[in-house]
C-alpha positions in Angstrom: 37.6 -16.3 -22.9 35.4 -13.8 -20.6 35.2 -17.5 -18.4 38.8 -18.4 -18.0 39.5 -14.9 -17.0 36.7 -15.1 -14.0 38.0 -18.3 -12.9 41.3 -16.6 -12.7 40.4 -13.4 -10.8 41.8 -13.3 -7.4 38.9 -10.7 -6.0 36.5 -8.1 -6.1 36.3 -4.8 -5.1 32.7 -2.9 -6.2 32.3 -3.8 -9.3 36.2 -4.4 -9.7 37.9 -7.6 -11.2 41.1 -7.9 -10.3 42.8 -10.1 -12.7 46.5 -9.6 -14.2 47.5 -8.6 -16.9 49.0 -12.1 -18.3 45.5 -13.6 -17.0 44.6 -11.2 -19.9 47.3 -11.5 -22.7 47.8 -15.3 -22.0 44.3 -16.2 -23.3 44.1 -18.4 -26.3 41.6 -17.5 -28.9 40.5 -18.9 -32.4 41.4 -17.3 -35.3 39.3 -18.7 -38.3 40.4 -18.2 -41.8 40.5 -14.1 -42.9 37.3 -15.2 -45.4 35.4 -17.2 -42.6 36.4 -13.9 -41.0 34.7 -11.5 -43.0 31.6 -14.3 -44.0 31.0 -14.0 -40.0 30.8 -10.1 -40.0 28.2 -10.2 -42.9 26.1 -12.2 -41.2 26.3 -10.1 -38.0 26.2 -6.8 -39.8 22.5 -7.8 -41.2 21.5 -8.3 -37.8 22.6 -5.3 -36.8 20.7 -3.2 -40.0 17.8 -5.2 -38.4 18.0 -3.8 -35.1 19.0 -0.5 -36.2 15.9 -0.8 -38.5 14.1 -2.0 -35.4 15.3 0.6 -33.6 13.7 3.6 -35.6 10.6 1.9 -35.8 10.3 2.0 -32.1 11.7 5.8 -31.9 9.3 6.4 -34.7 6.1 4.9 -32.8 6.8 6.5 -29.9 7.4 9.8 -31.1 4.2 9.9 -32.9 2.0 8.6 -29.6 3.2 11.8 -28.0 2.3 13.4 -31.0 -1.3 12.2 -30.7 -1.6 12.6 -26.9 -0.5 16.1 -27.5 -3.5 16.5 -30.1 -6.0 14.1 -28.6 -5.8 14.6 -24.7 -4.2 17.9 -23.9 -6.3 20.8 -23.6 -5.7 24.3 -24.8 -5.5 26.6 -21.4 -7.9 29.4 -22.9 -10.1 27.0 -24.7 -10.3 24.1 -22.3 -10.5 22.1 -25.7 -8.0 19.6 -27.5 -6.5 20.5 -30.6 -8.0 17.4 -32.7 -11.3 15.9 -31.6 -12.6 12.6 -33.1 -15.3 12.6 -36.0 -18.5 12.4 -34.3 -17.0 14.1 -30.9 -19.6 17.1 -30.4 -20.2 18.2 -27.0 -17.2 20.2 -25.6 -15.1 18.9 -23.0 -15.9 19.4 -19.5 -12.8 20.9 -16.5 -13.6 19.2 -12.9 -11.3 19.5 -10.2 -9.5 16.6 -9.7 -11.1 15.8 -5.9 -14.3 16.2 -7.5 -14.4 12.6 -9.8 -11.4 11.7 -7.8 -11.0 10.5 -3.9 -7.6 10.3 -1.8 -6.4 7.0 -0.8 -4.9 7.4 2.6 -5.6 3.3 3.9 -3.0 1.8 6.0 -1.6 -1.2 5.0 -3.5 -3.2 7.9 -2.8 -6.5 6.3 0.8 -6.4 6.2 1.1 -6.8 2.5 5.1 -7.0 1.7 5.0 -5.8 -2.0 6.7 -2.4 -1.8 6.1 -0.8 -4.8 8.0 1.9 -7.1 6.8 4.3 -9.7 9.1 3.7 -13.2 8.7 6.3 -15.8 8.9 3.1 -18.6 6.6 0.6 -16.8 4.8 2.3 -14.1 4.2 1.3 -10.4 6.5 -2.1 -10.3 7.6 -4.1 -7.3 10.9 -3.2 -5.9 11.8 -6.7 -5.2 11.2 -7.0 -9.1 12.5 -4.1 -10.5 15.7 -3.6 -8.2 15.9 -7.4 -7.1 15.8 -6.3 -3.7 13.3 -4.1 -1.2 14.2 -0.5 -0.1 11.7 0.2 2.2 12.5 3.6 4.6 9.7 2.7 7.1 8.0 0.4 8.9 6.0 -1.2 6.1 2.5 -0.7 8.2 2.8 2.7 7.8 2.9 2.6 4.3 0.1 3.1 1.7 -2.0 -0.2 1.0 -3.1 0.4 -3.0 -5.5 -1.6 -4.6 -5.2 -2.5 -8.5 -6.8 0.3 -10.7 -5.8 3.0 -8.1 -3.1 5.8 -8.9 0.3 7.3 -7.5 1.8 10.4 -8.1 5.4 10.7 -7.6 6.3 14.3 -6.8 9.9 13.0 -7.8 11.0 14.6 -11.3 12.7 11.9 -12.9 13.6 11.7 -16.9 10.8 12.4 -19.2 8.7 13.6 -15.9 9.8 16.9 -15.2 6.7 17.7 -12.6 6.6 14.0 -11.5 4.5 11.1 -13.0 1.0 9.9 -12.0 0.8 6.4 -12.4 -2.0 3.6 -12.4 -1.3 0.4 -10.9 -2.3 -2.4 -13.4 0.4 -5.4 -12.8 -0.8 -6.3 -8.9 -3.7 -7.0 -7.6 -2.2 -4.8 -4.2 0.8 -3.1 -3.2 2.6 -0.6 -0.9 3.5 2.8 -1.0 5.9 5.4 0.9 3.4 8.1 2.2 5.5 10.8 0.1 3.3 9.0 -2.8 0.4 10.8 -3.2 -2.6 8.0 -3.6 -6.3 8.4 -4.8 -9.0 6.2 -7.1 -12.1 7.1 -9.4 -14.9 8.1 -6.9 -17.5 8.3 -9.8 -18.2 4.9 -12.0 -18.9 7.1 -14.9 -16.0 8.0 -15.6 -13.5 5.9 -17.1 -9.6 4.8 -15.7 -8.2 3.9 -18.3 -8.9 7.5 -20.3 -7.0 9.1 -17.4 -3.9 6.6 -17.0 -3.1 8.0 -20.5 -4.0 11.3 -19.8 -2.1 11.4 -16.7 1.1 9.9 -19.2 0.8 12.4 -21.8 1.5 14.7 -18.8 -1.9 16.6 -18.7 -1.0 17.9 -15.2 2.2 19.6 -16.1 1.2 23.1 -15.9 -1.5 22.9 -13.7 1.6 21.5 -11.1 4.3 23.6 -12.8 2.1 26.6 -11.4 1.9 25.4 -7.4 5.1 23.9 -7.3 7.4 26.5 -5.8 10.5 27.4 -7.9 13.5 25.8 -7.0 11.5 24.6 -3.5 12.7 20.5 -3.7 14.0 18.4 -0.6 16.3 15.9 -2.2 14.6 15.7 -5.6 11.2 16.0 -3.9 8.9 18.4 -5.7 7.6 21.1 -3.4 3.4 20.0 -4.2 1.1 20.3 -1.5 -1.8 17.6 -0.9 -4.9 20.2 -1.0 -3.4 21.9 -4.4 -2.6 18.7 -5.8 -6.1 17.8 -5.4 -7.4 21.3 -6.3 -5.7 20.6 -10.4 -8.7 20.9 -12.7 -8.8 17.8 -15.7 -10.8 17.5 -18.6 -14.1 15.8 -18.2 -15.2 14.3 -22.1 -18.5 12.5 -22.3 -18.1 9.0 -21.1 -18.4 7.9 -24.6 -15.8 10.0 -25.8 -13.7 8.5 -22.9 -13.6 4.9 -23.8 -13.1 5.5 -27.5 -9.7 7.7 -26.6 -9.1 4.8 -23.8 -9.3 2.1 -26.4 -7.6 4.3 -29.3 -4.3 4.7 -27.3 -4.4 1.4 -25.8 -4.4 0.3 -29.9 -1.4 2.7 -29.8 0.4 0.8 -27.4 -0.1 -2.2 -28.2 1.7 -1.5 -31.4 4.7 -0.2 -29.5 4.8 -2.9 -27.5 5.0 -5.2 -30.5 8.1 -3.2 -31.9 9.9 -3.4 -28.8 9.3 -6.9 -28.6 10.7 -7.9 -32.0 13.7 -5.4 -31.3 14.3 -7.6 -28.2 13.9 -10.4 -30.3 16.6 -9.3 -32.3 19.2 -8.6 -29.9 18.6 -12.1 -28.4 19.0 -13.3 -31.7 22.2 -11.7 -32.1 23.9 -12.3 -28.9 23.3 -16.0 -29.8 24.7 -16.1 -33.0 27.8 -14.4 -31.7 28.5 -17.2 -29.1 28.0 -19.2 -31.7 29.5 -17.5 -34.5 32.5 -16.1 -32.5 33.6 -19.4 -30.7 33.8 -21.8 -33.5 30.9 -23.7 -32.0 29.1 -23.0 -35.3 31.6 -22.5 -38.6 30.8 -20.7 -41.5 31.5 -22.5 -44.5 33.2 -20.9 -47.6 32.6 -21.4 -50.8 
């Protein structure tokens, strides 16, 4: 029906069809039988108690991962410890500035690369062109900040879920771009490991440490007020290397169990939306006993 009515609309405005309102009422629709009728809701009411089922499952996993990020990789400020460490974990955990294991990217991007890059709360630093289907770059592109894969972004933007900003690690291009309001930087020590810091960066480990040098109520246009040298000045928790890849790996585990979830929960919907063109058309008819 949704078809004849777009062929029929006579403009746009926005986001505005105009159609009239006997484009509307004069449609023609099937009307099955009321106990094809109520054979069709059944069917689609399952899939919905799937998804709904789906859906807690997903809510569930993700509430306890920040559960366990809270436990695991969040250090008590008198203590400089986290709550829970795991069995065999002896030696106490270090606290580094952050421009002492890391260094500030600052490269120009010399080569011209054209993959301007955003930082998403969900999925992390994502090309525009991808996320947005289309480029919103606010400079000249050479300007910009050339990142290499591996390499981390903070966004001194709060957004949902990232009160203080987000840090992000770039892990789905091999390169990309960056506004200079991004602040940039990468591992300057091989013993340390980047993958125990994209999750501790997540779990929001620099919260307070930023919460305390941002300046109340100082934003320009959503920008947090967070200067480069105190930024950089942010003390994280140093484990032992070992220690490092075994968290790395155990929330990485974590993940991949979420990402699971959401994929059968998107399998689901798909699922649905097909068997209600199908269902709801008469291309496909429900027998009744």
């Amino acid at each position: 029906m949704t078809g004849n009515i777009e062929r029929k609309a006579h403009g746009f405005k926005t986001t505005l069809v105009h159609v009239r309102k006997a484009d509307i009422t004069g449609q023609v629709i099937g009307v099955p039988p009321l106990a094809e009728q109520r054979k069709i809701v059944a069917i689609l009411g399952a899939w919905d108690e799937a998804i709904a089922a789906a859906e807690r499952l997903v809510a569930a996993l993700r509430h306890r991962k920040r559960g366990l990020m809270r436990q695991l990789l969040i250090v008590d400020r008198e203590s400089g410890q986290p709550a829970r460490r795991f069995p065999g974990s002896v030696n106490p955990w270090r606290s580094e500035r952050l421009d002492q294991i890391f260094a500030r990217v600052t490269r120009k991007n010399s080569t011209r690369n054209t993959n301007v890059l955003t930082a998403s709360g969900e999925h992390g630093l994502v090309s525009q062109a991808e996320y947005f289907k289309r480029v919103i770059a606010g400079e000249a592109i050479e300007n910009y900040y050339l990142l290499h894969r591996g390499e981390f972004a903070y966004n001194r933007s709060s957004s949902d879920g990232y009160p203080y900003g987000a840090v992000k690690q770039l892990v789905g291009h091999d390169a990309g771009i960056l506004s200079t309001l991004y602040l940039c930087f990468c591992l300057a020590d091989a013993t340390y490991d980047d993958n125990f810091y994209r999750h501790f960066f997540e779990a929001g480990g620099l919260n307070h440490g930023i919460y305390s040098i941002a300046q109340e109520g100082a934003r320009n246009h959503g920008l947090l007020n967070v200067g480069v040298a105190d930024f950089f000045g942010l003390h994280v928790p140093v484990p032992e290397p070992a220690e490092q890849l075994r968290l790395a790996k155990f929330f990485d585990t974590v993940d991949e169990e979420i990402n699971v979830a959401e994929q059968h929960l998107a399998l689901l919907r798909q699922q649905k939306r097909g068997l209600m063109q199908l269902l709801l058309t008469g291309q496909v008819r429900v027998p009744i006993e």
